[in-house]
NUZA-155873 format. One record per residue (C-alpha): residue in three letters; residue number from 0; x, y, z; chain. Coordinates in Angstrom, 3 decimals. Example, Ala and Ser with C-alpha at 12.3 -4.5 7.8 and 13.67 -1.06 7.14 Angstrom:
BEGIN
> Ala, 0, 12.300, -4.500, 7.800, A .
> Ser, 1, 13.670, -1.060, 7.140, A .
//
This chain:
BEGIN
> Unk, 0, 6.759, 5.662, -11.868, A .
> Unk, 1, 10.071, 6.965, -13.507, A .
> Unk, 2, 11.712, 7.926, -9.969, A .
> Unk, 3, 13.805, 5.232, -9.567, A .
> Unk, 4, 14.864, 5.438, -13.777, A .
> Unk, 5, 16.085, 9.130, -13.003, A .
> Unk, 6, 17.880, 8.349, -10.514, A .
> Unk, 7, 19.877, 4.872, -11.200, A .
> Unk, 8, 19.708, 6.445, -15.292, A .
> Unk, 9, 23.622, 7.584, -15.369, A .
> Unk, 10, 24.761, 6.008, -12.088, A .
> Unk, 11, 27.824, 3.131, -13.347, A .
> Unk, 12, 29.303, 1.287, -10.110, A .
> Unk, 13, 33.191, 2.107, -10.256, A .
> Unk, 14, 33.096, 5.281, -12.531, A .
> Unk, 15, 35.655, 7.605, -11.652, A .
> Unk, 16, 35.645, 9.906, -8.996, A .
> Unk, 17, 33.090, 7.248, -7.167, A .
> Unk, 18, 33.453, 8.449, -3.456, A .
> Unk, 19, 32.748, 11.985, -4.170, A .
> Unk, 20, 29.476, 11.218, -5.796, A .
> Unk, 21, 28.322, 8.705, -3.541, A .
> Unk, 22, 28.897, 11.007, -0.792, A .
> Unk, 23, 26.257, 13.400, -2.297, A .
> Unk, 24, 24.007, 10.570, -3.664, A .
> Unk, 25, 23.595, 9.609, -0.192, A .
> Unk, 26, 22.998, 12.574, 1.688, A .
> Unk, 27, 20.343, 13.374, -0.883, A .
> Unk, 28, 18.627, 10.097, -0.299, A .
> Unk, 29, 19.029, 10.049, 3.384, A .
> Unk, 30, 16.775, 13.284, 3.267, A .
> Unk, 31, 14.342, 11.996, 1.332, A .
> Unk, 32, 13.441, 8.557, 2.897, A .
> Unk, 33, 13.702, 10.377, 6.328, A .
> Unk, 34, 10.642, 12.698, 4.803, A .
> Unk, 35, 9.175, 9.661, 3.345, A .
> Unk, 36, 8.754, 8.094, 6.900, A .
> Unk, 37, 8.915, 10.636, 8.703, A .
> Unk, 38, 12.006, 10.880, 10.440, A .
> Unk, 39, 11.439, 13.862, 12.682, A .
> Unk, 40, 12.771, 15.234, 15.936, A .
> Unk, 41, 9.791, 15.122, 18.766, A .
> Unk, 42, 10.219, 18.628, 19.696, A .
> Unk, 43, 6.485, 19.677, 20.570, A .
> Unk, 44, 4.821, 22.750, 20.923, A .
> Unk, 45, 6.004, 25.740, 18.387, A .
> Unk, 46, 8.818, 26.749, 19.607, A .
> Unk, 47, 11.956, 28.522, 18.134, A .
> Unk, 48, 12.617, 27.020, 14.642, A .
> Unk, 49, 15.410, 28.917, 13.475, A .
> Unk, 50, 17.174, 26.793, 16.768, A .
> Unk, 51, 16.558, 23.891, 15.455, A .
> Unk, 52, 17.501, 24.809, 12.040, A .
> Unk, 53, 20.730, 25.857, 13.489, A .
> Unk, 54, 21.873, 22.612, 14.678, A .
> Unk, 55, 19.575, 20.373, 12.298, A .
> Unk, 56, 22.665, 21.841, 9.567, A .
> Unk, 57, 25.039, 20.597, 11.383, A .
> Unk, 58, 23.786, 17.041, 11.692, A .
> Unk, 59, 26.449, 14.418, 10.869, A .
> Unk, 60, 26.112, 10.350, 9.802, A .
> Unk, 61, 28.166, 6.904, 10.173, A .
> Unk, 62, 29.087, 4.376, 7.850, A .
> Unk, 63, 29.294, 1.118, 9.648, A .
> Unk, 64, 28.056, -2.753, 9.138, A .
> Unk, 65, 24.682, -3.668, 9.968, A .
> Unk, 66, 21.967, -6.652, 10.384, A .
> Unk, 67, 20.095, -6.559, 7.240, A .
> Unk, 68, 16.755, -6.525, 7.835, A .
> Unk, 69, 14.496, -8.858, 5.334, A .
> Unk, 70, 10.463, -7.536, 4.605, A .
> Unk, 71, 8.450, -10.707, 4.936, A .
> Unk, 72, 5.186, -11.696, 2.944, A .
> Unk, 73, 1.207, -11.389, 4.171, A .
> Unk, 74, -0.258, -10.577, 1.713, A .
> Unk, 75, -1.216, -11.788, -1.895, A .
> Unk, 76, -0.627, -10.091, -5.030, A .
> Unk, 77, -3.599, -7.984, -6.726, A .
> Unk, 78, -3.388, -7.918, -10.174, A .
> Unk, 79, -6.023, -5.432, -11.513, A .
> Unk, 80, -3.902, -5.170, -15.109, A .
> Unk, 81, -6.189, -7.486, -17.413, A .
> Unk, 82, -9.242, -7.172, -15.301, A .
> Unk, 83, -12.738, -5.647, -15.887, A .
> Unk, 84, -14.587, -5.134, -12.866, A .
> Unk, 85, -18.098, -6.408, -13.394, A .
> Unk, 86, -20.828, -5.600, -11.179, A .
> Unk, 87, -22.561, -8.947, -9.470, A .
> Unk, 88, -25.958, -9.518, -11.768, A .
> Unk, 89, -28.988, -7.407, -10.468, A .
> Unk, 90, -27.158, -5.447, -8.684, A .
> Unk, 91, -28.801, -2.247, -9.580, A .
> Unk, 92, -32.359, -3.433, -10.156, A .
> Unk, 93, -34.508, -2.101, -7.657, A .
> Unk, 94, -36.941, -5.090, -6.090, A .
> Unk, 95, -40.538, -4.870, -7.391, A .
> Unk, 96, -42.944, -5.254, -4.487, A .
> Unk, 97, -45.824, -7.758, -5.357, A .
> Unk, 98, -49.631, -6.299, -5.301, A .
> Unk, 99, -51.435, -8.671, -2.616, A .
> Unk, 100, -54.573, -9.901, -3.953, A .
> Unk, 101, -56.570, -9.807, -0.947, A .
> Unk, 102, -55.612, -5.913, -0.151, A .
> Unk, 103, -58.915, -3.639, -0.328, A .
> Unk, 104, -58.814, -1.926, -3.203, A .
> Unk, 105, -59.575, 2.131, -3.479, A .
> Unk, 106, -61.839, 3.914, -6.167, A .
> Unk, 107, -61.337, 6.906, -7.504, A .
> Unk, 108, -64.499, 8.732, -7.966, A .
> Unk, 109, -64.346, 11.293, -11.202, A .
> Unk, 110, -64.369, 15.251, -10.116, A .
> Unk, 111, -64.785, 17.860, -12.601, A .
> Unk, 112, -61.732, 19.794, -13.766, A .
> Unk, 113, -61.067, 22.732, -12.085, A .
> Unk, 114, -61.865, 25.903, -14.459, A .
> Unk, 115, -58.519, 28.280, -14.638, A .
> Unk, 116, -59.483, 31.688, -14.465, A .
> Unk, 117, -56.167, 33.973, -14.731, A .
> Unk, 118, -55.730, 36.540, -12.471, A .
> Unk, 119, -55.160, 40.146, -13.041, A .
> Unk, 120, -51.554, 42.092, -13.770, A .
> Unk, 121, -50.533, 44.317, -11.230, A .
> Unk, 122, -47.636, 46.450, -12.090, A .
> Unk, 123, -44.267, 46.505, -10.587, A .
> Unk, 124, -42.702, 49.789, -9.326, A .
> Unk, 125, -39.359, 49.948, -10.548, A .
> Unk, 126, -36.776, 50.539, -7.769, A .
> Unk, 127, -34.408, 53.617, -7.821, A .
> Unk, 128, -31.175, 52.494, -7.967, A .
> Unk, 129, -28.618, 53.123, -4.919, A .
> Unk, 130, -25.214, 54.237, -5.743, A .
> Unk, 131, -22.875, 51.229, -4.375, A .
> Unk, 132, -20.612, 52.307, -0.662, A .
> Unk, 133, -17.041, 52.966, -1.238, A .
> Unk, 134, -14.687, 49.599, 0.208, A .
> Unk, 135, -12.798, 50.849, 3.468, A .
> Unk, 136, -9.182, 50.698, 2.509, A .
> Unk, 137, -7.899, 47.526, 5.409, A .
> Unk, 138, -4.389, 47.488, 6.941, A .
> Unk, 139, -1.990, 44.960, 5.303, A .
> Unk, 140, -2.092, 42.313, 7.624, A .
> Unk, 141, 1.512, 41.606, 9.486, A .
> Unk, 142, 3.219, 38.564, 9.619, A .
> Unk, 143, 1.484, 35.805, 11.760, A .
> Unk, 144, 3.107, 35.210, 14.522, A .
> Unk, 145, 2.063, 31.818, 16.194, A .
> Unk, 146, 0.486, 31.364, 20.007, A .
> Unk, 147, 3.956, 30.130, 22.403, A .
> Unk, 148, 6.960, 30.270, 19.415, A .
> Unk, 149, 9.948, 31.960, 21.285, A .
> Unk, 150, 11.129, 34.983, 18.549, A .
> Unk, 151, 14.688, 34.101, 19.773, A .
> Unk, 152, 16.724, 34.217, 16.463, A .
> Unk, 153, 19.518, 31.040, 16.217, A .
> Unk, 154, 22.141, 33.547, 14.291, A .
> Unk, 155, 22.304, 35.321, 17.679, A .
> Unk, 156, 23.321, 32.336, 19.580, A .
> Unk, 157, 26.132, 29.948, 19.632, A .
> Unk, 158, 25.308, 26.375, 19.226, A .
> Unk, 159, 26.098, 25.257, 23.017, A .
> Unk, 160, 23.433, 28.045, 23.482, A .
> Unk, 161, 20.870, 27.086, 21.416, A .
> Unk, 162, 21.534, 23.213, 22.568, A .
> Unk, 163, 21.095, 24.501, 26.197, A .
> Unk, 164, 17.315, 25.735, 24.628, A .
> Unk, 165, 16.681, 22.277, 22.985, A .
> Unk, 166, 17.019, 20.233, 26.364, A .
> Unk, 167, 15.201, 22.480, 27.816, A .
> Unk, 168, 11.849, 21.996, 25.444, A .
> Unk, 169, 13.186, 18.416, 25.594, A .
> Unk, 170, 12.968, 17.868, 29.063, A .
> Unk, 171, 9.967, 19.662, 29.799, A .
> Unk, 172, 7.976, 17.821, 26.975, A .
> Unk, 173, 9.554, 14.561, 28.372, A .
> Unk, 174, 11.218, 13.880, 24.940, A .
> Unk, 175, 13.983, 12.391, 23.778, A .
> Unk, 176, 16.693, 14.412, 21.763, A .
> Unk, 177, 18.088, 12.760, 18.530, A .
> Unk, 178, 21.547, 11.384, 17.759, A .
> Unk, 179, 22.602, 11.610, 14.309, A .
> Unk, 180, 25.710, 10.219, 14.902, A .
> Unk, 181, 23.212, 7.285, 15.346, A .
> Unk, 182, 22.317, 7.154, 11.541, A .
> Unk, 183, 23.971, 4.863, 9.448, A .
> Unk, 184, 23.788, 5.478, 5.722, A .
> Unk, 185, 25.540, 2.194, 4.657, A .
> Unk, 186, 22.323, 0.370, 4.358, A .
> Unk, 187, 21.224, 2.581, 2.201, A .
> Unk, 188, 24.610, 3.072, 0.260, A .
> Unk, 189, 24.142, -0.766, -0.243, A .
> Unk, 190, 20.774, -0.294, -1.797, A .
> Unk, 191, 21.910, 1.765, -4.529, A .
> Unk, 192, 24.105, -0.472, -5.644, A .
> Unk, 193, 21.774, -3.442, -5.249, A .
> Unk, 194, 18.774, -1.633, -7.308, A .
> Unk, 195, 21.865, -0.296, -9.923, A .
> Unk, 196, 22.864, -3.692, -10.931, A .
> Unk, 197, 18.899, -4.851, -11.452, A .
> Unk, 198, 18.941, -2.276, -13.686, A .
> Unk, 199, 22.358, -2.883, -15.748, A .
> Unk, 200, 21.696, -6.185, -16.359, A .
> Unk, 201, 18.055, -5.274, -17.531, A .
> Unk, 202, 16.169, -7.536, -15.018, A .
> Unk, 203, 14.135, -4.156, -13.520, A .
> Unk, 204, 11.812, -2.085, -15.575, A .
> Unk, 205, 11.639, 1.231, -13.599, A .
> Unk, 206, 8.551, 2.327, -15.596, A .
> Unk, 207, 6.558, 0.700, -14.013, A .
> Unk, 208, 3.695, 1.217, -11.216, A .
> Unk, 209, 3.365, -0.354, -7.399, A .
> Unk, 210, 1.750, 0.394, -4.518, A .
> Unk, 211, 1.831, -0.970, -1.160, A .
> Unk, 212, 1.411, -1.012, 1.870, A .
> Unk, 213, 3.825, -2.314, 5.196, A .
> Unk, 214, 3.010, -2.869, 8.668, A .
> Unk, 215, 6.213, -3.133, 11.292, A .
> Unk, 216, 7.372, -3.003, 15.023, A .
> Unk, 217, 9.998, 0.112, 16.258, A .
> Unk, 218, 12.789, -1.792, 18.124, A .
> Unk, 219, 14.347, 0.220, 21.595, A .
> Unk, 220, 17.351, 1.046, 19.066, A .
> Unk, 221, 15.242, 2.547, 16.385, A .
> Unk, 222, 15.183, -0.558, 13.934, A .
> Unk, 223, 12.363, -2.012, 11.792, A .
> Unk, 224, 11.231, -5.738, 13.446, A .
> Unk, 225, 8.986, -7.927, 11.647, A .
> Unk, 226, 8.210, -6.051, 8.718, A .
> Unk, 227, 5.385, -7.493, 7.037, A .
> Unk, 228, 3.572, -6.523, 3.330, A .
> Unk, 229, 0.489, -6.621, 4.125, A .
> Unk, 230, -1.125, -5.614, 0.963, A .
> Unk, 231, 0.338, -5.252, -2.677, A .
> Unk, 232, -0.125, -4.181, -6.170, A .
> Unk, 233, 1.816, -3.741, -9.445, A .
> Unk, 234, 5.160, -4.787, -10.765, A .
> Unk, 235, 6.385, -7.716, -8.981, A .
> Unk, 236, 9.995, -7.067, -9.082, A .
> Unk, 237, 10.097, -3.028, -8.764, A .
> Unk, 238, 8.336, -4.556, -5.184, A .
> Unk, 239, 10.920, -6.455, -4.072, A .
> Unk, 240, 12.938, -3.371, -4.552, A .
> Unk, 241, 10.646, -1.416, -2.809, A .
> Unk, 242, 10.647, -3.778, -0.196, A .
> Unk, 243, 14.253, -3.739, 0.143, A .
> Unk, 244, 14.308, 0.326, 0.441, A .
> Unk, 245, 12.198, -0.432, 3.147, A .
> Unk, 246, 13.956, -2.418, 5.414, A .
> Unk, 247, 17.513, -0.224, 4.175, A .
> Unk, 248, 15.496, 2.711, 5.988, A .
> Unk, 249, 15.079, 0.653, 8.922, A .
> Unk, 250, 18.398, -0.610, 9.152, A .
> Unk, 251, 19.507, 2.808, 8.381, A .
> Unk, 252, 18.100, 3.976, 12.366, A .
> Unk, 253, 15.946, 7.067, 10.842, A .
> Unk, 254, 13.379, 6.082, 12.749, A .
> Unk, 255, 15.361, 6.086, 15.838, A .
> Unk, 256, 13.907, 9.115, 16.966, A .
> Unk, 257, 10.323, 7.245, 17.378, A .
> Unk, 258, 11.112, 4.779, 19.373, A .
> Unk, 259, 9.639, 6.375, 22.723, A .
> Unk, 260, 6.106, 6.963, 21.292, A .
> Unk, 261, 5.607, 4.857, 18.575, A .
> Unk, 262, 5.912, 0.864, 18.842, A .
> Unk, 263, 3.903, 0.110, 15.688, A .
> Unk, 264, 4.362, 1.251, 12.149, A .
> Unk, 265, 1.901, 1.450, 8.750, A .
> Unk, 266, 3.752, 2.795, 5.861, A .
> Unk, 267, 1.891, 3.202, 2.907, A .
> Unk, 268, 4.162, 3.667, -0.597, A .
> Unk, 269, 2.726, 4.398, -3.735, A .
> Unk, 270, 4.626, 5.352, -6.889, A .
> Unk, 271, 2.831, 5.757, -10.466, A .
> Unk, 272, 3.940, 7.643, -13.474, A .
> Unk, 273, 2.908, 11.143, -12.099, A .
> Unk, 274, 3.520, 11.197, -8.126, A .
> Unk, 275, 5.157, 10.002, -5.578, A .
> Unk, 276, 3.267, 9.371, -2.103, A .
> Unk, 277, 4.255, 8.090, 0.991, A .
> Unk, 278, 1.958, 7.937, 4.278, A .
> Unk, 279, 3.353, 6.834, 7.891, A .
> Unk, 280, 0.809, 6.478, 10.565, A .
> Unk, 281, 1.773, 5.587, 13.710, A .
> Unk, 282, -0.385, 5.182, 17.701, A .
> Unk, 283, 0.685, 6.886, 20.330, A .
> Unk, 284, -0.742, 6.981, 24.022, A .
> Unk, 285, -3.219, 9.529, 23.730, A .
> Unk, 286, -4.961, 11.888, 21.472, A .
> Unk, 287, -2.979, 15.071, 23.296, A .
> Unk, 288, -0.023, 13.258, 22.579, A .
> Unk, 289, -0.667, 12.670, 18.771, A .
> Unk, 290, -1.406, 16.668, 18.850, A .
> Unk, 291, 1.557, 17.623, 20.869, A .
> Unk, 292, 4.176, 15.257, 17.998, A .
> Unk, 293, 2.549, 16.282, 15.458, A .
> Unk, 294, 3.136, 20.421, 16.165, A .
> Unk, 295, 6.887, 19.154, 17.051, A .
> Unk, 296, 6.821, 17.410, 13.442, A .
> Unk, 297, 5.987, 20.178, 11.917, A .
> Unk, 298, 8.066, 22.257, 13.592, A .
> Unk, 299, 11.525, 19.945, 12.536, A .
> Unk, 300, 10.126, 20.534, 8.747, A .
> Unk, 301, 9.722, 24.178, 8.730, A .
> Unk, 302, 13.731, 24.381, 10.391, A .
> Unk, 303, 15.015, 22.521, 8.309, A .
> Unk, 304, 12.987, 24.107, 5.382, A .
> Unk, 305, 15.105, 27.194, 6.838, A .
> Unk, 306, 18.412, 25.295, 6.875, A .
> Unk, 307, 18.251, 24.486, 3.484, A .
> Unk, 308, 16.956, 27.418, 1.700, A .
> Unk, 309, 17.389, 27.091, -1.794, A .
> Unk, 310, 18.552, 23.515, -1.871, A .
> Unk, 311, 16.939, 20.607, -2.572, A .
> Unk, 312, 16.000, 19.455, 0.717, A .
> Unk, 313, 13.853, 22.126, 1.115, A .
> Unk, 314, 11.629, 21.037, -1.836, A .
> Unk, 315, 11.634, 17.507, 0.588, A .
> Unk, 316, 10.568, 19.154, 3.705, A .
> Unk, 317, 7.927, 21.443, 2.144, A .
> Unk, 318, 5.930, 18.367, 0.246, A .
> Unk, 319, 5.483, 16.771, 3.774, A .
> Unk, 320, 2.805, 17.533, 5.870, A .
> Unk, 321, 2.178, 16.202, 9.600, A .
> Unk, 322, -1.511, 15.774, 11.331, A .
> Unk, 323, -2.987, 14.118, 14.535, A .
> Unk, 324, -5.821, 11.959, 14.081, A .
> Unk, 325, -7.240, 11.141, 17.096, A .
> Unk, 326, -4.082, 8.710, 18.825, A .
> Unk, 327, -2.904, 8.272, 15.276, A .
> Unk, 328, 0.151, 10.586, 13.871, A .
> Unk, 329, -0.434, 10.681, 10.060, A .
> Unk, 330, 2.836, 11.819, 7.796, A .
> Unk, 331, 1.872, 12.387, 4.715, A .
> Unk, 332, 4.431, 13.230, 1.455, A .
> Unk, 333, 3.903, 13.997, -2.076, A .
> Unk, 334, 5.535, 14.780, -4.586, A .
> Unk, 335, 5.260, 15.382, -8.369, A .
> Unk, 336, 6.817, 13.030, -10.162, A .
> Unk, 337, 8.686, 15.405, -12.630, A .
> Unk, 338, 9.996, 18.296, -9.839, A .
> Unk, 339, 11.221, 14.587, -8.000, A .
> Unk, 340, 13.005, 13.853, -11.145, A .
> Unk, 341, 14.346, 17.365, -11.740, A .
> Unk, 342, 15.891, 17.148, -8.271, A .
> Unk, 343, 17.323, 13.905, -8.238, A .
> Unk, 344, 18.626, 14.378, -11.697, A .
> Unk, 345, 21.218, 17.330, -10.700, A .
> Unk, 346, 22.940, 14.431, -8.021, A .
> Unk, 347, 23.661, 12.070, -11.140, A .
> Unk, 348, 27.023, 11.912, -12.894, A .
> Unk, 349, 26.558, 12.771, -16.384, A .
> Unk, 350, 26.974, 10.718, -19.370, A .
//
């Protein structure tokens, strides 16, 4: 797990020009925790993604104080470092059964062995062979075009168009539109510097691995409440820092845009030397529900695939995948652990 070393590597707190770089720093990893858990717009159905990709570019942020949220404790620590599992003893052995004495017992009578007598070659006929049919040459297949997208294309629309389109879906899916004038990045800002001076003064080894797993309730204003660890393994201090990038994503509103469906959180974080994966499941009313978010999840991540063509984000959006499993939403992201540190490398000041 070298994410976290990439990116706090060449970050110094006061290095000149500071607000410039923080700016980008955290617009960088704004996108990437709101992949990690999923921050999407509830759009559903397929509908026109180059819309939404239109005015997901023009998204904008606030910087104000906040209630910092604190990640509470239910679980115990499992350390697995210095351990040999050990199998309990006779745990393979298969039980002998034990003859009973007073079963009848059967005798085999001797019978002559059979006399082999081998039977007689009959020759094969040789088939002719058949010359092989020519392939049929196929027509190149055209672009897939999926059941109930509208084709209309956002560069021919102006943006109080194409926000007339979005209330539309919005208020015939009975979902709620998004805010990002709602999202604070301060918590998250705050972080940076938090996990930055762990690191200066040597007290956080970013080499190391964790894993671990959260459960939380979605407030009405798109906060974390009661965040609870419910199970944990690895480094003890890189998961306190975890912990706190946790509850700065909460406190950040991301999740905002959850609040009507989802009431209860799992987030599942695990970061070792080669990946990084995140999973967010969440229950929703009903299974056609699930279905219908998780076609409008996908749909936020291929616009704003489309919005950022050729940056970084895009990278973000395409390693995330949504599914419905029965009530349950599933968000799944991964990453490798070197294209991650490629990425984040190109939004540190240089030495």
């Amino acid at each position: 797990m070298k994410i976290l070393a990439e990116l706090l590597e060449n970050f110094e707190i006061n290095r000149e020009p500071r607000w410039p770089i923080l700016s980008r720093l955290a617009a960088a990893s704004l996108v990437l925790h709101a992949a990690l858990v999923a921050s999407a717009i509830y759009v559903p159905g397929v509908r026109s993604a180059l819309n939404i990709a239109y005015l997901f570019s023009d998204a904008k942020y606030v910087d104000e104080d906040y209630n910092r949220t604190a990640v509470g404790e239910r679980a115990q620590m499992i350390d697995l470092a210095h351990e040999k599992f050990q199998y309990p003893e006779g745990y393979f052995s298969t039980a002998a059964a034990q003859p009973d004495p007073l079963a009848p017992q059967i005798i085999m009578e001797t019978q002559p062995a059979p006399v082999f007598t081998p039977p007689k070659p009959v020759p094969t006929p040789t088939p002719a062979p058949t010359p092989a049919a020519s392939p049929t040459p196929q027509p190149s297949a055209s672009p897939s075009i999926v059941p109930g997208t509208d084709q209309t294309v956002a560069a021919g629309k102006t943006k109080e168009e194409a926000e007339k389109d979005l209330n539309k879906i919005a208020t015939e899916n009975n979902v709620e539109r998004p805010s990002e004038d709602a999202i604070n990045k301060k918590p998250l800002k705050d972080w940076l510097a938090r996990a930055n001076e762990l690191k200066v003064k040597g007290q956080l080894d970013l080499n190391q691995a964790i894993e671990m797993i959260i459960e939380a309730q979605l407030d009405e204003d798109g906060t974390l409440h009661d965040p609870v660890v419910i199970q944990k393994t690895g480094d003890p201090r890189l998961i306190e820092v975890a912990k706190d990038l946790i509850a700065a994503i909460g406190d950040s509103k991301v999740l905002g845009f959850m609040k009507k469906d989802a009431k209860k959180l799992r987030i599942t974080v695990k970061l070792d030397q080669n990946e990084v994966v995140a999973k967010v499941e969440s229950e929703v009313a009903t299974p056609e529900r699930a279905k219908e978010l998780s076609q409008g999840y996908t749909l936020l991540l291929l616009g704003g695939a489309f919005a950022r063509k050729g940056q970084d984000e895009e990278i973000l959006y395409k390693s995330t995948s949504v599914s419905a499993d029965g009530k349950q939403v599933v968000v799944n992201f991964k990453m490798p652990r070197t294209v991650a540190g490629a990425m984040l490398s190109k939004h540190v000041p240089t030495s």
